[in-house]
mmCIF file of the C-alpha atoms, coordinates in Angstrom:
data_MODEL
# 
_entry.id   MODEL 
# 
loop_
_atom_site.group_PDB 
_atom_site.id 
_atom_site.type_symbol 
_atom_site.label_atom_id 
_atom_site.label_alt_id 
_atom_site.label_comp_id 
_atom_site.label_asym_id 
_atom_site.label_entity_id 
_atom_site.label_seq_id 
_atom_site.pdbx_PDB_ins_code 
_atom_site.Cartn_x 
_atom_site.Cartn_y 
_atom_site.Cartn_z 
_atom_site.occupancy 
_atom_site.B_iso_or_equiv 
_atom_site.pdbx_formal_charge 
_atom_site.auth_seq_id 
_atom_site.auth_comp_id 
_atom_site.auth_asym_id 
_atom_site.auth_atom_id 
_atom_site.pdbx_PDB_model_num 
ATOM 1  C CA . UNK A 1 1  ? 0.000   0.000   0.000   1.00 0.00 ? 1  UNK A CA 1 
ATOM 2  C CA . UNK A 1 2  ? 2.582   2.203   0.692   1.00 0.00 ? 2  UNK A CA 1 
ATOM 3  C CA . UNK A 1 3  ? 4.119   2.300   -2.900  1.00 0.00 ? 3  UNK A CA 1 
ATOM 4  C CA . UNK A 1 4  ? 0.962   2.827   -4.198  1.00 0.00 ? 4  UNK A CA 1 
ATOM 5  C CA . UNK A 1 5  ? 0.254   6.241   -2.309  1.00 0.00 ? 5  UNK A CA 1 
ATOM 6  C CA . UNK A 1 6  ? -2.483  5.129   0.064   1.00 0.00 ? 6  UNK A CA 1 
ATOM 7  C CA . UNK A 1 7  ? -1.654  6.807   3.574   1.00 0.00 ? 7  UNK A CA 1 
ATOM 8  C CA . UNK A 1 8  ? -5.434  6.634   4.981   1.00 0.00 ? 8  UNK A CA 1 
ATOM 9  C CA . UNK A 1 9  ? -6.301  3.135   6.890   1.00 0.00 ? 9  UNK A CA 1 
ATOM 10 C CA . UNK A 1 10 ? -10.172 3.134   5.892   1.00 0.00 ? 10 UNK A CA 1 
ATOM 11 C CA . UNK A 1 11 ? -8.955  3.120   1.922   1.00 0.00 ? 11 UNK A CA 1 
ATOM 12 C CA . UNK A 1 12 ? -6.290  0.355   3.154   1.00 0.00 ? 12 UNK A CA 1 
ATOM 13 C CA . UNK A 1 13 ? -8.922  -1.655  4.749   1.00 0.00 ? 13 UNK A CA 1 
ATOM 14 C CA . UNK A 1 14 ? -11.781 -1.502  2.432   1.00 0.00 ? 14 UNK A CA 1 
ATOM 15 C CA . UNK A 1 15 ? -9.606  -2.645  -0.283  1.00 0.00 ? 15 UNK A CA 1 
ATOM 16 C CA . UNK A 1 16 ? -7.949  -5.496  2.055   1.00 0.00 ? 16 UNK A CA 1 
ATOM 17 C CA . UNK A 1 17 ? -11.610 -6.514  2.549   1.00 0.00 ? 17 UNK A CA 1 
ATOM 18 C CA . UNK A 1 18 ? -12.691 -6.412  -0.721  1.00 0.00 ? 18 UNK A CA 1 
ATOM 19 C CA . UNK A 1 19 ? -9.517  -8.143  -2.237  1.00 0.00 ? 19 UNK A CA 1 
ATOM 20 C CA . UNK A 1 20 ? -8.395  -10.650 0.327   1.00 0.00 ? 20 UNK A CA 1 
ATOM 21 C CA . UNK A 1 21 ? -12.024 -11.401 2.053   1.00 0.00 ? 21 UNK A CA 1 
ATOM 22 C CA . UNK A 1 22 ? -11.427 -13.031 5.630   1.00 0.00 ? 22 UNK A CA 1 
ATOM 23 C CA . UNK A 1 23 ? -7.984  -13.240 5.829   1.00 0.00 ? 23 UNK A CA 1 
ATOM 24 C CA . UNK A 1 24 ? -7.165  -9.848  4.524   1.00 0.00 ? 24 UNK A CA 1 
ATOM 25 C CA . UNK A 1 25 ? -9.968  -8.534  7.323   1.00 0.00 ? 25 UNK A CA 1 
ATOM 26 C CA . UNK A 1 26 ? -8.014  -10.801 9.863   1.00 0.00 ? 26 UNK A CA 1 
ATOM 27 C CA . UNK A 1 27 ? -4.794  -8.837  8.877   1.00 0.00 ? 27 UNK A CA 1 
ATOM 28 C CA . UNK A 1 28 ? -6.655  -5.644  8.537   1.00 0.00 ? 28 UNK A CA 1 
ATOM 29 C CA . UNK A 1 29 ? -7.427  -6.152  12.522  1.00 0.00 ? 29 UNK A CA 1 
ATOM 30 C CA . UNK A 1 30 ? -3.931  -6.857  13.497  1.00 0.00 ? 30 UNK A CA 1 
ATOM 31 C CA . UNK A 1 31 ? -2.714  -3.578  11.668  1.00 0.00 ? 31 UNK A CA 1 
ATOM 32 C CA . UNK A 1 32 ? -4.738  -1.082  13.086  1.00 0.00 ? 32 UNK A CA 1 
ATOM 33 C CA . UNK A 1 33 ? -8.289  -1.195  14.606  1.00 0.00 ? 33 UNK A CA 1 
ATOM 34 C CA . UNK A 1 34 ? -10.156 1.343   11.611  1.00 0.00 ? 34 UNK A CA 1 
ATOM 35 C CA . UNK A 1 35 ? -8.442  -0.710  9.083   1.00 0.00 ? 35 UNK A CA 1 
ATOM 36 C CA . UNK A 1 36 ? -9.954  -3.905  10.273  1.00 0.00 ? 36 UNK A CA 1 
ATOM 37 C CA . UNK A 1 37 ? -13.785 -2.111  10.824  1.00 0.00 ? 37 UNK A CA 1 
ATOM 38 C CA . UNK A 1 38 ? -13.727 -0.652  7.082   1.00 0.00 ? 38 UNK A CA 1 
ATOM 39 C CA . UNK A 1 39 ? -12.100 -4.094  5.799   1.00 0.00 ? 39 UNK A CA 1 
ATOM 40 C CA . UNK A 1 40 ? -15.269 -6.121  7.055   1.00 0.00 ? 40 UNK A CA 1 
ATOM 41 C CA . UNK A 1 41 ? -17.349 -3.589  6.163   1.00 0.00 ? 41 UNK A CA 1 
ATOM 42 C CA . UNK A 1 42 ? -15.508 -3.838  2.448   1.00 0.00 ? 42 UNK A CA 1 
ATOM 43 C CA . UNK A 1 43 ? -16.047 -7.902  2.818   1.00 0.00 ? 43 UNK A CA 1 
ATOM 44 C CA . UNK A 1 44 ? -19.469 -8.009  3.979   1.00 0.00 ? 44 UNK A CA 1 
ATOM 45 C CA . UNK A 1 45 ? -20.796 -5.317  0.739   1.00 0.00 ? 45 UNK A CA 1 
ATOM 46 C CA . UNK A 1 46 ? -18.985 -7.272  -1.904  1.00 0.00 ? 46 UNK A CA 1 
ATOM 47 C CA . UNK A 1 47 ? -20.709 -10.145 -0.614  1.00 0.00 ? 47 UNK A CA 1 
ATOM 48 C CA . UNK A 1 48 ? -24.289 -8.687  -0.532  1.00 0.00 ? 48 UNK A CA 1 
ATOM 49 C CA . UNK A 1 49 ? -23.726 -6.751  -3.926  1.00 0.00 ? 49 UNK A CA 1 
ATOM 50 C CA . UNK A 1 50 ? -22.247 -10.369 -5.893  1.00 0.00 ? 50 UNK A CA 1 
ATOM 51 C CA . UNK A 1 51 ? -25.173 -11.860 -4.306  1.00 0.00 ? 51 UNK A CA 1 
ATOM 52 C CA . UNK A 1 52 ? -27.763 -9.720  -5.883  1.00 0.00 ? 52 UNK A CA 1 
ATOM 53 C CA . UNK A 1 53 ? -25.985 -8.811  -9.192  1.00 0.00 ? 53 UNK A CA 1 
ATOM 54 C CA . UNK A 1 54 ? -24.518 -12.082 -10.495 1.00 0.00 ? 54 UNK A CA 1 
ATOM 55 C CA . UNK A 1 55 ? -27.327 -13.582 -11.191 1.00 0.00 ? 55 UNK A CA 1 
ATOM 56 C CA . UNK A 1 56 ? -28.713 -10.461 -13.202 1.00 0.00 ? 56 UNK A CA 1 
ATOM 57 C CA . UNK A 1 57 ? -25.718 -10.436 -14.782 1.00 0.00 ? 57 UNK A CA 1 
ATOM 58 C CA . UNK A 1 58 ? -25.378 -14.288 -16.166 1.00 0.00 ? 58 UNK A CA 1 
ATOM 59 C CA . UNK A 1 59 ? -29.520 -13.792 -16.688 1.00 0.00 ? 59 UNK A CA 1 
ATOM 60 C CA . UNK A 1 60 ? -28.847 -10.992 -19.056 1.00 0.00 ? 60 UNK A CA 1 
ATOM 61 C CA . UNK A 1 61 ? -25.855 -12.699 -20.962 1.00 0.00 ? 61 UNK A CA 1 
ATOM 62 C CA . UNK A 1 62 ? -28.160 -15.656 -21.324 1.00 0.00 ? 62 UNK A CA 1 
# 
């Protein structure tokens, strides 16, 4: 994260969440407390938005 210019620990743990699911939010945690909130926060939306737009999505290609 730190070569890519991201200094602010919500934007580090959203995308942890959203890119490494349980064990990035695990590591998230053990970094630094608003890291870990924003990571499952980051986890549990990407869950809840796949859920309701793949199936939209292979319907349409269908």
């Amino acid at each position: 994260f730190n070569f890519m210019g991201m200094k602010r620990w919500w934007v580090r743990g959203f995308t942890m969440g959203l890119a490494a699911h349980g064990i990035g939010t695990a590591r998230a945690f053990s970094v630094h407390p608003e890291a870990g909130r924003y990571a499952s926060l980051g986890m549990g939306l990407h869950g809840i938005f796949g859920a309701l737009l793949i199936p939209w999505v292979f319907g349409f290609f269908s």
